[in-house]
N, C-alpha and C positions, 0 to 999 in steps of 0.2 A: 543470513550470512553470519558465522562466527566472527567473534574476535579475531581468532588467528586469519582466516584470510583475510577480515581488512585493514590488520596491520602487514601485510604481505602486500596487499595495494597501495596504502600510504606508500611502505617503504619504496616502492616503485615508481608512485608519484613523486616521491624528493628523489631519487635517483636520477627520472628524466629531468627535475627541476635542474638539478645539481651540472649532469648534463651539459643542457642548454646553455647554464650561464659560464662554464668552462668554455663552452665553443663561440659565446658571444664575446668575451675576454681575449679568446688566443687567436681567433681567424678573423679575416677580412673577408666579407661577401665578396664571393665567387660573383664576374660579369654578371649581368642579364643577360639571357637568352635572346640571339640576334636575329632581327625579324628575319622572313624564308617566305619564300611563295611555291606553294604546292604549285603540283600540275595542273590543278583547274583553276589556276590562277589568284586563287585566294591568299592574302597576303596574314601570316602569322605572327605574335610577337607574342611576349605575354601578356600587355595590355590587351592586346585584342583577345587574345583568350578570357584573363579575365570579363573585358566586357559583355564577353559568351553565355556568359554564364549566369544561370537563376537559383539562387539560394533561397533557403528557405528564412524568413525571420523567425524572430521567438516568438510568437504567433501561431507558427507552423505554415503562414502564406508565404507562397515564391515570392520571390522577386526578380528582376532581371538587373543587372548592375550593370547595364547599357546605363542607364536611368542618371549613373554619375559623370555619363560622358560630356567634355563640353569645360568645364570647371575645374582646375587643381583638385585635385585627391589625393588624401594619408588613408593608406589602408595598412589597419594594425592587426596582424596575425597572433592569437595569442590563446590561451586557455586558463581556466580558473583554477589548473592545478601548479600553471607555473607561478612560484614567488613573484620573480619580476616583471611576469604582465599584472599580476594584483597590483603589485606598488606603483608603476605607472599609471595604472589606466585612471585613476580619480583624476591626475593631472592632465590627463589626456583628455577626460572628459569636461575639465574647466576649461582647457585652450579652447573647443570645439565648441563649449556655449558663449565662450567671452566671440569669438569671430563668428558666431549664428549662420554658417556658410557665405558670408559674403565674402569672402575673399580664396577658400577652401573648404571641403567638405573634407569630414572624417568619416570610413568605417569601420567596423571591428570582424574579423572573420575568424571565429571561433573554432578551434581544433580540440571540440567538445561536446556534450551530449545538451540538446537543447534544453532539456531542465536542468543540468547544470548551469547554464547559460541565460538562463531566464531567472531561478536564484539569485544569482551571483551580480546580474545587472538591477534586480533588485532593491536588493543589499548595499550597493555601489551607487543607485541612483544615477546610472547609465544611462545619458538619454541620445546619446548621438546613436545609427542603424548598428547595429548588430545583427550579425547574419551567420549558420548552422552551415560549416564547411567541413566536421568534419575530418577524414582524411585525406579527403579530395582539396582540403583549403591546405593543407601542407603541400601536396602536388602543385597546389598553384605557386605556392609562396617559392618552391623550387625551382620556378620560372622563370622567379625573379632573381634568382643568382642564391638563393640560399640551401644550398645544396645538400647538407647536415638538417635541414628541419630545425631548427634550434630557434625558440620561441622566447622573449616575443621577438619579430621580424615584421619590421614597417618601412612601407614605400611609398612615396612622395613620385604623387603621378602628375607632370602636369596636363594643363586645358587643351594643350595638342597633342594629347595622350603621351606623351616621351616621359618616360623615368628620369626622375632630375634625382635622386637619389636613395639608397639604402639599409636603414638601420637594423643592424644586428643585436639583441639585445636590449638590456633597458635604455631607453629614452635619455638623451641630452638633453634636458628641454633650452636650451640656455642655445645651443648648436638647432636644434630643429627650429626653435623661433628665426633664430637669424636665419637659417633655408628657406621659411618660410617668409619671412621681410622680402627677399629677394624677389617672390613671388608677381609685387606691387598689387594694386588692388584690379 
């Protein structure tokens, strides 16, 4: 690859980066998507969808994300090209080792190329799950009410799978700890 195309890429990457954090500034996430019961009776939400679903880790092995059913979940949407999931995620990944899941689990669903994302957790010392969603992990994240795709996009699931809430953007940690107090143990 030339110079010139991957400065043509950068500038694309800060473009969407630039983006995103416009659309995490000026909008408020759109509802979550209201659960439905098709005709054959199966009931929809997007928790249940998410928990449909097998991603691959950095690894390259599935997973099934049933696996976090049961427990409070923060699942954090994000990619190694957007600035403000970089600047979050170290702190993201100190919250998730100071509480070791006992009270919450964290994961990261990457809207990335798995060596991007294998790098970059790395680099970062990443050790809460990370999982390769791709573009299909933006469809999800649009489930959630984030309608614009605009990263990063995190959601605080609780242990009776219901959405207790949705961050647009970088992290409040100061506002997500106190949601997550709320939690109890």
């Amino acid at each position: 690859m030339n110079k010139k195309h991957l400065a043509a890429y950068a500038a694309v990457a800060v473009l969407f980066g630039v983006m995103g954090a416009v659309v995490a500034l000026y909008k408020k996430p759109a509802p979550v998507a209201p659960t439905t019961i098709a005709s054959d009776g199966q009931v929809t939400n997007p928790v249940t969808n998410l928990y449909a679903q097998s991603l691959n880790d950095l690894e390259g092995k599935p997973q099934a994300l049933a696996q976090w059913k049961g427990k409070p979940l923060l699942v954090n949407f994000w990619a190694t090209w957007c600035g403000p999931c970089v600047r979050e995620m170290p702190e993201l990944a100190h919250l998730a080792e100071e509480d070791g899941g006992k009270r919450f689990n964290v994961i990261g669903i990457g809207i990335d190329s798995p060596t991007n994302m294998s790098e970059f957790a790395a680099k970062m010392k990443i050790a809460y799950p990370l999982y390769v969603g791709g573009m299909g992990g933006t469809e999800l994240s649009r489930g959630f009410g984030n309608t614009n795709g605009g990263l990063p996009y995190t959601v605080l699931i609780g242990a009776d799978g219901q959405v207790i809430k949705t961050y647009l953007g970088e992290l409040k940690f100061d506002e997500l700890r106190a949601d997550l107090d709320k939690l109890g143990t």
